[in-house]
KEFI-902115 format. One line per field, with one value per residue: x, y, z of N, C-alpha, C in turn; residue number from 1; residue in three letters. Coordinates in Angstrom, 1 decimal, decimal comma. Each point is the difference from the previous one (the first is absolute). Layout:
N
n.X: [X  ...]
n.Y: [Y  ...]
n.Z: [Z  ...]
ca.X: [X  ...]
ca.Y: [Y  ...]
ca.Z: [Z  ...]
c.X: [X  ...]
c.Y: [Y  ...]
c.Z: [Z  ...]
pos: [NUM  ...]
code: [ALA  ...]
% end
This chain:
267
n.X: [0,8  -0,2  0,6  -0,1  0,7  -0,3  1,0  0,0  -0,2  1,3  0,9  1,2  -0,8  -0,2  1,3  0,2  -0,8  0,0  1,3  -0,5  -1,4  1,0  1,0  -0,9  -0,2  1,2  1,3  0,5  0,4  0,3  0,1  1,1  -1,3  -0,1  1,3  -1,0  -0,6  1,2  -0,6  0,1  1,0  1,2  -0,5  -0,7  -0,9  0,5  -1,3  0,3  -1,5  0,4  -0,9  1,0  0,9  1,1  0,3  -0,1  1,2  -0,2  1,5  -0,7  0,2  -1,5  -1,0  0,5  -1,1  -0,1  0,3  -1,2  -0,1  1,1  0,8  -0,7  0,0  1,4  0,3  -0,8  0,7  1,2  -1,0  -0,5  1,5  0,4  -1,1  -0,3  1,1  -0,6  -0,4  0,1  -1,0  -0,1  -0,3  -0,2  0,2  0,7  -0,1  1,0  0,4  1,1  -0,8  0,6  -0,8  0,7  1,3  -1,1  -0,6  1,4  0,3  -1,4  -0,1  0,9  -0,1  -1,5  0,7  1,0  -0,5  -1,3  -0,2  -0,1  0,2  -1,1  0,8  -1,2  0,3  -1,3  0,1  0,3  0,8  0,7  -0,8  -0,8  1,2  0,3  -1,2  0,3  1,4  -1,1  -0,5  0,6  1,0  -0,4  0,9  -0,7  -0,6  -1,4  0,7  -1,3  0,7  -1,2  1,1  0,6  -1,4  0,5  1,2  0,8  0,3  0,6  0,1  0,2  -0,1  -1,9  0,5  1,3  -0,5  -1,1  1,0  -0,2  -0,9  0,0  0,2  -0,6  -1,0  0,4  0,7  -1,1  -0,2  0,5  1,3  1,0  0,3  1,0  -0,5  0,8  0,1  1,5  -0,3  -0,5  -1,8  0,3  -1,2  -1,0  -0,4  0,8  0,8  0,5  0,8  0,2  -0,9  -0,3  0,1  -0,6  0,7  0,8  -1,0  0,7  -1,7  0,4  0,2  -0,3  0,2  -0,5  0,4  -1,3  0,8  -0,2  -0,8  1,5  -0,1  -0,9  1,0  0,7  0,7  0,5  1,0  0,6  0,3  0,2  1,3  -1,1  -1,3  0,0  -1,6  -0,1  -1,0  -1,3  -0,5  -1,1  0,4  0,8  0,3  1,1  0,0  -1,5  0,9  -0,9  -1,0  0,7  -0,9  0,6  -0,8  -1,2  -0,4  0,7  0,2  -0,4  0,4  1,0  -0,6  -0,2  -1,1  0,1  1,3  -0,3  -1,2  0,7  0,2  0,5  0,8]
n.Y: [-1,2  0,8  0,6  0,8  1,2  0,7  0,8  -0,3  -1,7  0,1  -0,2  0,8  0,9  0,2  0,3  0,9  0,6  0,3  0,5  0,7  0,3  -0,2  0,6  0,3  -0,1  0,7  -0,7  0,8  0,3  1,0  0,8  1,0  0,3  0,5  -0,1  1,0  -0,7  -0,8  -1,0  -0,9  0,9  -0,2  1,5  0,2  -0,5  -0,7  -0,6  -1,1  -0,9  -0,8  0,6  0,1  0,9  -0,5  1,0  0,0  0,8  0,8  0,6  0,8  0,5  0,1  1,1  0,8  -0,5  1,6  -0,6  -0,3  0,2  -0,1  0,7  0,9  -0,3  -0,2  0,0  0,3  -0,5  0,6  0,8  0,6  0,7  0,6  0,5  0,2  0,7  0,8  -0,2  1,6  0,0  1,0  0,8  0,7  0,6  0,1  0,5  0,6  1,0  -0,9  0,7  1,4  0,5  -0,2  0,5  1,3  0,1  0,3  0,6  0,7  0,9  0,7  0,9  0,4  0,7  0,6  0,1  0,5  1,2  -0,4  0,8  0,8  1,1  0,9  1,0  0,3  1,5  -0,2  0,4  0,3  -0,5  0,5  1,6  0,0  0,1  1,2  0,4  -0,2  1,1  -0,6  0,8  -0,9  0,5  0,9  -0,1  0,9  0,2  0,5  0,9  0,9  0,6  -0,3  0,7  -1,5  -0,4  0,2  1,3  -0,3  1,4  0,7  1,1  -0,4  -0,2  1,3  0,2  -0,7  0,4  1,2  -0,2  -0,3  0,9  1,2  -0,2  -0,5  1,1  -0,3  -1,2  1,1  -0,6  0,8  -0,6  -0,9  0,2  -0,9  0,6  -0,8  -0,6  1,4  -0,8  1,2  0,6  0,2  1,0  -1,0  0,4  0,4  -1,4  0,2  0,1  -1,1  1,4  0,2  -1,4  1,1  -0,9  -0,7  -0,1  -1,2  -0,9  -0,8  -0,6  -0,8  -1,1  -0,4  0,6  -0,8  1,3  0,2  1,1  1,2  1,0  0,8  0,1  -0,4  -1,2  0,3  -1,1  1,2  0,8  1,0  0,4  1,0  0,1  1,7  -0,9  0,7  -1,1  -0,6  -0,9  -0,4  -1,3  0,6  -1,2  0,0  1,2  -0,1  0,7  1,3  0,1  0,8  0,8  1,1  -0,3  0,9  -0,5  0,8  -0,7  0,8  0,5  1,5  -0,7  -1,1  -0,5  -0,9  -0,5  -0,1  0,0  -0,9  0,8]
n.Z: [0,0  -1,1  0,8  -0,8  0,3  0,1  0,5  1,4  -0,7  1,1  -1,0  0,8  0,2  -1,0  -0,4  1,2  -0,6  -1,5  0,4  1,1  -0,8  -1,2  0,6  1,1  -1,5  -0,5  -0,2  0,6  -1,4  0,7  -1,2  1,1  -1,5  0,9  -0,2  -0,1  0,1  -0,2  0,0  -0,9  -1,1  -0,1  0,3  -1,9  0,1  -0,9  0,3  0,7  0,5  0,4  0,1  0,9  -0,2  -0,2  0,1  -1,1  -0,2  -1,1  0,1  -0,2  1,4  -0,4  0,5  -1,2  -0,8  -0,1  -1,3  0,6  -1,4  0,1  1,2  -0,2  -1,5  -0,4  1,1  -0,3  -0,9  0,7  0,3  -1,0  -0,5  1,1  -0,6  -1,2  -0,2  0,5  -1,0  -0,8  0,9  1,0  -0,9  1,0  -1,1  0,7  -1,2  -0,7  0,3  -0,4  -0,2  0,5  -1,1  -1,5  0,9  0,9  -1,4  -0,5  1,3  0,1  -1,6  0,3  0,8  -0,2  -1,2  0,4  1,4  -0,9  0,7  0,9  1,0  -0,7  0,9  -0,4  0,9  -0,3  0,0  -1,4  -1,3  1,4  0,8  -1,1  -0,3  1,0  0,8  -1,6  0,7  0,8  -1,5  -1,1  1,3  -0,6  0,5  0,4  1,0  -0,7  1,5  -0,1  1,0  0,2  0,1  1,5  1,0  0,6  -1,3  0,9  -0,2  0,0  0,7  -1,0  0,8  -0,4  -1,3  -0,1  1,1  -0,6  -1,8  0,5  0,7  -1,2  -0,8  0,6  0,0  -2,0  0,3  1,0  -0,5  -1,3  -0,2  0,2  -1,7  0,4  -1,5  -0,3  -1,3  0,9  -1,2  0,3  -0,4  -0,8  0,1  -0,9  1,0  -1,1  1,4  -0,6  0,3  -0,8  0,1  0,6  -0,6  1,0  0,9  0,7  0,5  -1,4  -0,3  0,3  -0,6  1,3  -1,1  0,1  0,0  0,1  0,9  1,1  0,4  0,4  -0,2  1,0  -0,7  1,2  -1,5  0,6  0,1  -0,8  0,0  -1,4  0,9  0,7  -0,6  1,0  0,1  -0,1  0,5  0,0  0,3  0,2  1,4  -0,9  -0,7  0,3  -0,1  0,2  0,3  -0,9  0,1  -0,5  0,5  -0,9  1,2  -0,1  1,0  0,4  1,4  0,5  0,9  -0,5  -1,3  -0,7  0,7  -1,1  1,0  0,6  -1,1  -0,5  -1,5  -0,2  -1,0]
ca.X: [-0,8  0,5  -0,8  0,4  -0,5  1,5  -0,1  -1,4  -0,9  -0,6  0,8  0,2  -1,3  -0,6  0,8  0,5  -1,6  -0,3  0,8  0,0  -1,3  0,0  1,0  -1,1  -0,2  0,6  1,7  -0,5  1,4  0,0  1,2  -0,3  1,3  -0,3  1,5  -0,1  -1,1  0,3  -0,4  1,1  1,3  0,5  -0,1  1,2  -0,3  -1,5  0,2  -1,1  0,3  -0,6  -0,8  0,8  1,1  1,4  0,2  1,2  -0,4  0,6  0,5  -0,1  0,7  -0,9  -1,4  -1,2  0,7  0,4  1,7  0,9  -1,5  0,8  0,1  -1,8  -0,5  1,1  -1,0  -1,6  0,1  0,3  -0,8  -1,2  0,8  0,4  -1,1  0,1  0,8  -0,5  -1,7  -1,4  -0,9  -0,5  1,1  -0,6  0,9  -0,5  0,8  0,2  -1,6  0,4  -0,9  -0,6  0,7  0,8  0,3  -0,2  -0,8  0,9  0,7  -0,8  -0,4  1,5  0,2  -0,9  0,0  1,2  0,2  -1,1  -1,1  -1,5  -1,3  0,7  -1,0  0,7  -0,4  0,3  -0,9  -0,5  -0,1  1,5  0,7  -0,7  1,0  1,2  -0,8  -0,7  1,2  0,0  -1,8  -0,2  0,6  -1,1  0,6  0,3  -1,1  0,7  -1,0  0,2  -1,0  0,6  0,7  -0,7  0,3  0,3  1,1  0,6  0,4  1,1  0,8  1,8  0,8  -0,1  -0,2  0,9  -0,1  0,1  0,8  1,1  -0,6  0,4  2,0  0,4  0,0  1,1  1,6  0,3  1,3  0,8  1,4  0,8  0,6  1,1  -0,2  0,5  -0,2  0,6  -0,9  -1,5  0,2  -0,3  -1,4  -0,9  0,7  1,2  0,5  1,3  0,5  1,6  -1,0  -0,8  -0,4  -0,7  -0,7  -0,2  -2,0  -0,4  -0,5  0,6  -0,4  0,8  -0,6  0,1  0,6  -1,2  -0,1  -1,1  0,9  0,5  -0,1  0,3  1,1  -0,1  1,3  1,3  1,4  0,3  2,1  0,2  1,1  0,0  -1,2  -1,1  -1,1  -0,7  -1,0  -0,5  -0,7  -0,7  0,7  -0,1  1,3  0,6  0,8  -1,0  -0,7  0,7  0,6  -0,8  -0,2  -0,3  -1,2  0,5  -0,4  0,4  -0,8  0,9  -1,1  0,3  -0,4  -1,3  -1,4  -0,4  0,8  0,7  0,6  0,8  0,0  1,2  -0,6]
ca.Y: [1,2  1,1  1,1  1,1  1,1  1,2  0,3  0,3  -0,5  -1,4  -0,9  -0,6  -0,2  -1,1  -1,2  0,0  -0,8  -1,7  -1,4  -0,6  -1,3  -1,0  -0,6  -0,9  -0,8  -0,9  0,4  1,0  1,4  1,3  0,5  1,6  0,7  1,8  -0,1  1,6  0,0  -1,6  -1,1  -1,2  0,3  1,9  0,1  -0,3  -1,6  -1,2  -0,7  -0,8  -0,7  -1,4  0,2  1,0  -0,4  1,2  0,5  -0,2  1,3  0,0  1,0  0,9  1,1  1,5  0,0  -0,3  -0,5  0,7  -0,3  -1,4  -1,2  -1,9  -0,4  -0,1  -0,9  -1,1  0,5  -0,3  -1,2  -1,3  -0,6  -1,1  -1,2  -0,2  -0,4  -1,6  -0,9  -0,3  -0,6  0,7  -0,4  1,7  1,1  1,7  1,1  1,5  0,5  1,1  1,1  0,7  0,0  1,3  0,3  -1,3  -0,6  -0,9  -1,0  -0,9  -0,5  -1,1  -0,9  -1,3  -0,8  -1,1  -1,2  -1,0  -0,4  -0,7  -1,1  -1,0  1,0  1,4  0,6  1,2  0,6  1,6  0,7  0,2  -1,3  0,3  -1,7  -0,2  -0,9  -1,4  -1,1  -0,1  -0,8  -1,3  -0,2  -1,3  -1,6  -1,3  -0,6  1,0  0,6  1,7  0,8  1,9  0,3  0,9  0,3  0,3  1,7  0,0  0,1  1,1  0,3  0,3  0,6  -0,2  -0,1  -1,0  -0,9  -0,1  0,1  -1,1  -0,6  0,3  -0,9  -1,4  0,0  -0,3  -1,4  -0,9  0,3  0,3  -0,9  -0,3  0,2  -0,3  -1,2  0,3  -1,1  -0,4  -0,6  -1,2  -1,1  0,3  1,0  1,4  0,0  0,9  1,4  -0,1  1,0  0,0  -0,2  0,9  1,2  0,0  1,2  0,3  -0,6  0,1  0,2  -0,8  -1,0  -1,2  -1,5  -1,3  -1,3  -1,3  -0,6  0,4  1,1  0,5  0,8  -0,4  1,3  1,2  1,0  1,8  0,7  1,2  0,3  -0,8  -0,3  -1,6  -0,8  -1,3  -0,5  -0,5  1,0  0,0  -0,1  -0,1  -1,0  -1,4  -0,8  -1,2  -0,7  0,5  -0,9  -0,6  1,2  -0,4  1,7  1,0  1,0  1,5  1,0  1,2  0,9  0,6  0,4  0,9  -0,8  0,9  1,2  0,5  -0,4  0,8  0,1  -1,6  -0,1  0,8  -1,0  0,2  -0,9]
ca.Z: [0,0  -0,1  0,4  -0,6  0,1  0,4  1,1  1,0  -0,2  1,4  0,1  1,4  0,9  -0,8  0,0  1,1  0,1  -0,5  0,4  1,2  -0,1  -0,9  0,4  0,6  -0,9  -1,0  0,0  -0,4  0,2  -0,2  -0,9  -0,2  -0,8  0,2  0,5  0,7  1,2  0,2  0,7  0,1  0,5  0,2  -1,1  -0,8  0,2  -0,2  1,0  0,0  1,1  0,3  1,6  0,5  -0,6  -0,2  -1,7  -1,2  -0,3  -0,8  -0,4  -1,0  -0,4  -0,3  0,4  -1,2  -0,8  -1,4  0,1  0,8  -0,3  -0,3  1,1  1,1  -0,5  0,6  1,1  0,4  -0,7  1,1  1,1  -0,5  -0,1  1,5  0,6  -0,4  0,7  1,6  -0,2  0,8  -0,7  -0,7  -0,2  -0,6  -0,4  0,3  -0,9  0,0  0,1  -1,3  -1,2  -0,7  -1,6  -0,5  0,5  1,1  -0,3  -0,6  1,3  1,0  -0,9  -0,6  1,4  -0,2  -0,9  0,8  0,8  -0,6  0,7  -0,8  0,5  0,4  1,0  -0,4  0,8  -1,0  -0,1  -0,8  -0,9  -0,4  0,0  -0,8  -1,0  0,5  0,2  -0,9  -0,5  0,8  0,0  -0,2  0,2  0,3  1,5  0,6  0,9  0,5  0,9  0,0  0,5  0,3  1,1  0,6  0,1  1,2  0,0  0,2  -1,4  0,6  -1,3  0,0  1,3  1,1  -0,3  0,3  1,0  -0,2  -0,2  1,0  0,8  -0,1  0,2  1,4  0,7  0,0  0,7  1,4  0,7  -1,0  0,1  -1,3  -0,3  -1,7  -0,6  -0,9  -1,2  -1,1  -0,8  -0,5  -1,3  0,0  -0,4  -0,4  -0,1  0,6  -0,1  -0,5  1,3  -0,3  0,7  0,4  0,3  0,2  -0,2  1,5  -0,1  -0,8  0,2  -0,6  0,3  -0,1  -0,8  0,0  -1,0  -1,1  -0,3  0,8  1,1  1,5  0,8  -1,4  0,7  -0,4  0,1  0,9  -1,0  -0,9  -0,2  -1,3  0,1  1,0  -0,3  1,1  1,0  1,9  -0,1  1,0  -0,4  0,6  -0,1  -1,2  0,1  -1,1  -0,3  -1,1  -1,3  -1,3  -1,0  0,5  -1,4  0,9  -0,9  -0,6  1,0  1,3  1,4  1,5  1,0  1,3  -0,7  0,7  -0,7  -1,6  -0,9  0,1  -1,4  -1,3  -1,0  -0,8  -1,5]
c.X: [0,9  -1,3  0,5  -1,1  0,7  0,2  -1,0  -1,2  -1,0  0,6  0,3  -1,0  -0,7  0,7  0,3  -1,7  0,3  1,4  -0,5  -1,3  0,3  1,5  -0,7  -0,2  0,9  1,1  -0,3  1,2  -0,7  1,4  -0,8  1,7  -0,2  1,1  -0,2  -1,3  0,0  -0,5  0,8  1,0  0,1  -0,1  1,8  -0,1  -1,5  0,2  -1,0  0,2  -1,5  -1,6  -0,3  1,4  1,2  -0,6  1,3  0,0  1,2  0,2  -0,3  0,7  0,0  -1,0  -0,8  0,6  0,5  1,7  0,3  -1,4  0,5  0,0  -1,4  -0,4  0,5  -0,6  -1,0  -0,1  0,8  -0,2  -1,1  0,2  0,1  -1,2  -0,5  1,0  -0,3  -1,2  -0,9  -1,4  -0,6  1,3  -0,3  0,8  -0,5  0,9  0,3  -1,3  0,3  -1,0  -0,5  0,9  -0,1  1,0  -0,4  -1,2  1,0  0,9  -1,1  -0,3  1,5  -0,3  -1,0  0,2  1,1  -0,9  -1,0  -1,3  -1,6  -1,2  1,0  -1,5  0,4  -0,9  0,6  -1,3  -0,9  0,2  1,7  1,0  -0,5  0,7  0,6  -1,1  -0,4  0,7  -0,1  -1,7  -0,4  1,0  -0,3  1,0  0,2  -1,7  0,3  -1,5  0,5  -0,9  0,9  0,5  -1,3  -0,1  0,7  1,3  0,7  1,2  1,9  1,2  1,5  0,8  -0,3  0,7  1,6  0,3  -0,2  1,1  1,5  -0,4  0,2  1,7  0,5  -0,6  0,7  1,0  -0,3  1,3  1,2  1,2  1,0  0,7  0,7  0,2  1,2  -0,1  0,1  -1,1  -1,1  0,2  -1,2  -1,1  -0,2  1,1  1,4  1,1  1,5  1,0  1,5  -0,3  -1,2  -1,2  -1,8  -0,7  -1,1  -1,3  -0,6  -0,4  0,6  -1,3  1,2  -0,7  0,3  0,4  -1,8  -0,2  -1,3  0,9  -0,1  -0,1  0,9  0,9  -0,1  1,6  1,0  0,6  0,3  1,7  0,0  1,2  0,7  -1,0  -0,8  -1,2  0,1  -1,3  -1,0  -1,3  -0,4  0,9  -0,6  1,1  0,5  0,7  -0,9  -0,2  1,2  0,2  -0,9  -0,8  -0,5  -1,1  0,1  -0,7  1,0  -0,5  0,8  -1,4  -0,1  -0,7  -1,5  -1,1  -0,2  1,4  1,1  0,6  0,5  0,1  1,6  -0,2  0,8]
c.Y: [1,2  1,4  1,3  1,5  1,4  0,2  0,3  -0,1  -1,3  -1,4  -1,0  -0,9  -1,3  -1,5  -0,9  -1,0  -1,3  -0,9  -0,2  -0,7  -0,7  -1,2  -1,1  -1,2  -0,9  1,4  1,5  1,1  1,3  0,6  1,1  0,6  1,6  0,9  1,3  -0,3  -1,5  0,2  -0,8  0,4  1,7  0,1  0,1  -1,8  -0,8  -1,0  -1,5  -0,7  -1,1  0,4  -0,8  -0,9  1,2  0,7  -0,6  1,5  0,2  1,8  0,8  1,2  1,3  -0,3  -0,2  -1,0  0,4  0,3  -1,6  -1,2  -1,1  -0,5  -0,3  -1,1  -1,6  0,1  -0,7  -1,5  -0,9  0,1  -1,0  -1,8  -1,1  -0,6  -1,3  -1,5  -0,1  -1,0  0,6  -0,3  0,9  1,0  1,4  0,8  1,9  0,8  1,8  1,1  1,1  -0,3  0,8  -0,5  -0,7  -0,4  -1,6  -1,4  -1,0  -0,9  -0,9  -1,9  -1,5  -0,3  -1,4  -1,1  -1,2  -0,5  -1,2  -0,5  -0,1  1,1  1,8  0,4  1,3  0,9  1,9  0,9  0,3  -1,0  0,1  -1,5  -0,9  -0,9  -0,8  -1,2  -0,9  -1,9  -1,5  -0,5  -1,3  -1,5  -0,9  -0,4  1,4  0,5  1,6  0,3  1,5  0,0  2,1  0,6  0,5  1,2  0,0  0,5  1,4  0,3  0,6  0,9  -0,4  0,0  -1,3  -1,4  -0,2  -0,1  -1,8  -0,9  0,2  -0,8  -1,3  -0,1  -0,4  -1,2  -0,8  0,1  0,4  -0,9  -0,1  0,4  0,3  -1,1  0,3  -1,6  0,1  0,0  -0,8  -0,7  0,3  0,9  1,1  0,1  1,6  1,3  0,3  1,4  0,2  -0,5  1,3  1,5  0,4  1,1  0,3  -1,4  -0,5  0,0  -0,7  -1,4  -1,4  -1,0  -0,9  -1,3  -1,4  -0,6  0,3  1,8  0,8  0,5  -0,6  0,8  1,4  0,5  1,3  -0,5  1,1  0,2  -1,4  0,1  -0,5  -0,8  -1,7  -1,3  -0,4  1,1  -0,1  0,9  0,2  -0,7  -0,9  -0,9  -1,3  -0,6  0,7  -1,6  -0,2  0,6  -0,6  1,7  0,8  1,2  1,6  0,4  1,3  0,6  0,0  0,2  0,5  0,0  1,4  1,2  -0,1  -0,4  0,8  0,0  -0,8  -0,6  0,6  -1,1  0,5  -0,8  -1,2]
c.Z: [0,0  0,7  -0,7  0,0  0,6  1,2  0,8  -0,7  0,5  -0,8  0,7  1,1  -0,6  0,0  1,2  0,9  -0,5  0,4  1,3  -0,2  -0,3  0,9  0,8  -0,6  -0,9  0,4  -0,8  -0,5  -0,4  -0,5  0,0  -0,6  -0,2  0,5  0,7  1,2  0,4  1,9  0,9  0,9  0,1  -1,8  -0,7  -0,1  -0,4  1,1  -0,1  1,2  -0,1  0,9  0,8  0,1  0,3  -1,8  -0,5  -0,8  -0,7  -0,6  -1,2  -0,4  0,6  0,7  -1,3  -0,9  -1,3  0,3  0,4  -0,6  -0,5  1,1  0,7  -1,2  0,8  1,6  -0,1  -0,8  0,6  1,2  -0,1  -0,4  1,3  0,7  -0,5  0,6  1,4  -0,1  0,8  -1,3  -0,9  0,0  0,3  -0,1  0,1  -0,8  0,6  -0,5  -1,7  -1,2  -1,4  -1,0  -0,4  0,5  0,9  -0,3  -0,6  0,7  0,5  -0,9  0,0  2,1  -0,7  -1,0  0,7  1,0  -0,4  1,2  -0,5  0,6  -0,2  0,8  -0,5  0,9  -0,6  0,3  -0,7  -0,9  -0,8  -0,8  -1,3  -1,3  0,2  -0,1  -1,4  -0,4  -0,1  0,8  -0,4  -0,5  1,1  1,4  0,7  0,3  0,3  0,7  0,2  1,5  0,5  1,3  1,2  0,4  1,3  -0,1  0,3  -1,4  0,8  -0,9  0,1  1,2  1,1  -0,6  0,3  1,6  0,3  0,2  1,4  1,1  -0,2  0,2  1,2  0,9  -0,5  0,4  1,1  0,7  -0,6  1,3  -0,9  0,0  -1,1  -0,6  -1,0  -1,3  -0,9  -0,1  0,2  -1,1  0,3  -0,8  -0,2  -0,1  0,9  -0,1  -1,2  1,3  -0,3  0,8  0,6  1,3  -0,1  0,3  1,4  0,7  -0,5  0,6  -0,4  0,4  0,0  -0,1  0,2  -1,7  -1,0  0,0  0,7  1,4  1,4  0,8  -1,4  1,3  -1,0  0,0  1,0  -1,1  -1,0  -0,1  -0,9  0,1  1,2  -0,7  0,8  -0,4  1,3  -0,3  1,6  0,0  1,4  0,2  -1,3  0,2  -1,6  -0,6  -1,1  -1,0  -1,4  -0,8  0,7  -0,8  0,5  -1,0  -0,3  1,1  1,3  0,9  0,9  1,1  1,3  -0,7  1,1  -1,1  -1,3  -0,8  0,1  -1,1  -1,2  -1,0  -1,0  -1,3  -0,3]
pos: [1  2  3  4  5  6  7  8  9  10  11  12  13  14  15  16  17  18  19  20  21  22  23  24  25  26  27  28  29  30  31  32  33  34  35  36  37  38  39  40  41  42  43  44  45  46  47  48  49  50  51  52  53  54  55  56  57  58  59  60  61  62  63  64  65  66  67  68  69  70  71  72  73  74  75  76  77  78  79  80  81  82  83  84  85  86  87  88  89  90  91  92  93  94  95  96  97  98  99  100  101  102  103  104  105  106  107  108  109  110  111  112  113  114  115  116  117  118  119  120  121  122  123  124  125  126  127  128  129  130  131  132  133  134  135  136  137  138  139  140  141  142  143  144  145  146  147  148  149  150  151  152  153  154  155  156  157  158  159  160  161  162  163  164  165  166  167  168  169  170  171  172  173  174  175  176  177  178  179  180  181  182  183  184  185  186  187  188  189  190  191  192  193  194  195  196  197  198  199  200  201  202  203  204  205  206  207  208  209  210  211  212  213  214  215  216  217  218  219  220  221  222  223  224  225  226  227  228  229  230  231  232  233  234  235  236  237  238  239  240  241  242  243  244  245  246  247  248  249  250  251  252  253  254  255  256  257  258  259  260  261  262  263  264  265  266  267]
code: [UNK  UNK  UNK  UNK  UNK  UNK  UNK  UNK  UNK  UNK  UNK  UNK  UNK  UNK  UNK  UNK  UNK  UNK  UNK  UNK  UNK  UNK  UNK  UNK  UNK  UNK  UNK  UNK  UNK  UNK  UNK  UNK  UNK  UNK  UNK  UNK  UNK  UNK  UNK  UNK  UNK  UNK  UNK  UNK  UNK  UNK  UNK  UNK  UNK  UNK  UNK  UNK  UNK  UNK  UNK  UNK  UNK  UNK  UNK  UNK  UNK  UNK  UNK  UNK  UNK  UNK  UNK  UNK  UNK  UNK  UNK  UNK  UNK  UNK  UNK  UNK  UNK  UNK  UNK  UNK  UNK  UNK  UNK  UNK  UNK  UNK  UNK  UNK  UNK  UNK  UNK  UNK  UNK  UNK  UNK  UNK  UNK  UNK  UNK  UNK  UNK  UNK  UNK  UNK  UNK  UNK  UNK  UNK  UNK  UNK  UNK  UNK  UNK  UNK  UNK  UNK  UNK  UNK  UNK  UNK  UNK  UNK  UNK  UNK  UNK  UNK  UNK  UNK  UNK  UNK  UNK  UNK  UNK  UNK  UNK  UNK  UNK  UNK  UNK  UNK  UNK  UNK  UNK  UNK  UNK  UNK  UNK  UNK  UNK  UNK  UNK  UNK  UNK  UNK  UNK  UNK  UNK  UNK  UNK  UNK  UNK  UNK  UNK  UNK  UNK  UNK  UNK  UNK  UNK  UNK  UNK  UNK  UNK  UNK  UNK  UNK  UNK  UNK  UNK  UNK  UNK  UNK  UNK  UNK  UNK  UNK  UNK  UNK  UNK  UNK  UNK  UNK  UNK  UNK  UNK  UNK  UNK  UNK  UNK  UNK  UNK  UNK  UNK  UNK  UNK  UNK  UNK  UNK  UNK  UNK  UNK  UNK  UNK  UNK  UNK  UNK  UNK  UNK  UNK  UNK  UNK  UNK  UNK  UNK  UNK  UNK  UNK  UNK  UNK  UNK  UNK  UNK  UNK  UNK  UNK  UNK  UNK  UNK  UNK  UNK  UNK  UNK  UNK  UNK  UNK  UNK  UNK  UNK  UNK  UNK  UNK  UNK  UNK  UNK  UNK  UNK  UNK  UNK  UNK  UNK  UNK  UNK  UNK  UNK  UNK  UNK  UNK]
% end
């Protein structure tokens, strides 16, 4: 079951509904892929989990998915992946709130055609969700329920939504310590710095990965030694032995700035 519709359209609420009735009933996964209002995990993360279960969560990067639609595609596909291999019976996917334009009907359209599930829930005001829907009006394995947003949903503006995401930061790094990890024989992911100069890399969100490439815990960059080839990193206690690569994203955190200005994005 794909649930699809924009931001502060009860998504969440909805999803968050049907895994806990349904988990009652048959093995149940919830895959929240909304990497800016995530759930699951801290945000900058897709996530999935068993109900009730540890998540399995997986690095994107970024809060949105514009700039980062391989990564939020790849994401939400091995988790779904992950789930099957759990032998979950049901799947509900709470997709990103990315929909306006052609863009955003062409991103929702390849999330759907990949992941392929069998129910869309389209939850919309009006009749926003229409073209996308048109896509998959009549393929004979795909069920489309419309129903419209509620007037209960609260509409959350930009500042609440980043207040959010800082709230989450910080609860993930309430227990972080610094740690200094090693580089030899991992390999280097996504928004890798130049190591010959590695300038401005100081804030920089990381992920540290397991051999499938699912996250062990995320770190805020200190410092980087391309000569030694260590990180020092401020991060969650994880067993740095299991991490097979690491991969950096484009968002910066400073956990000590004043509210509204925690994150920063580098290209």
């Amino acid at each position: 079951m794909y649930v699809v519709g924009s931001t502060d359209s009860g998504k969440t609420t909805l999803c968050r509904y049907l895994a806990d009735a349904v988990s009652a009933h048959v093995r149940t996964a919830y895959v929240d892929c909304d990497t800016g209002q995530s759930w699951l995990g801290p945000p900058t993360t897709e996530g999935m989990a068993i109900c009730p279960g540890r998540p399995y969560l997986r690095f994107v990067g970024s809060t949105s998915p514009g700039g980062h639609f391989v990564q939020t595609l790849t994401a939400a596909k091995r988790l779904v992946e992950k789930a099957a291999e759990l032998s979950a019976g049901v799947v509900i996917i709470d997709s990103p709130g990315l929909i306006a334009g052609g863009v955003g009907t062409e991103f929702q359209f390849q999330m759907i055609d990949l992941l392929r599930p069998t129910q869309l829930v389209a939850l919309q005001r009006g009749r926003e969700l229409e073209r996308l829907l048109a896509n998959f009006a009549r393929h004979p394995g795909v069920t489309i329920r419309r129903f419209p947003v509620s007037p209960a949903v609260v509409t959350r503006t930009a500042i609440g939504r980043r207040r959010y995401r800082e709230e989450r930061f910080r609860t993930y790094f309430a227990d972080a310590r610094p740690q200094t990890v090693s580089l030899r024989g991992l390999a280097l992911q996504g928004r890798v710095p130049d190591l010959r100069n590695p300038c401005g890399i100081r804030g920089r969100l990381v992920s540290f990965n397991d051999p499938e490439n699912f996250s062990l815990a995320l770190g805020i960059v200190r410092e980087l030694h391309p000569g030694e080839r260590v990180i020092d990193v401020l991060a969650p206690p994880f067993n740095d032995a299991a991490v097979a690569s690491i991969r950096f994203g484009s968002l910066s955190l400073d956990l000590d700035a004043e509210p509204g200005a925690m994150e920063s994005f580098r290209p």
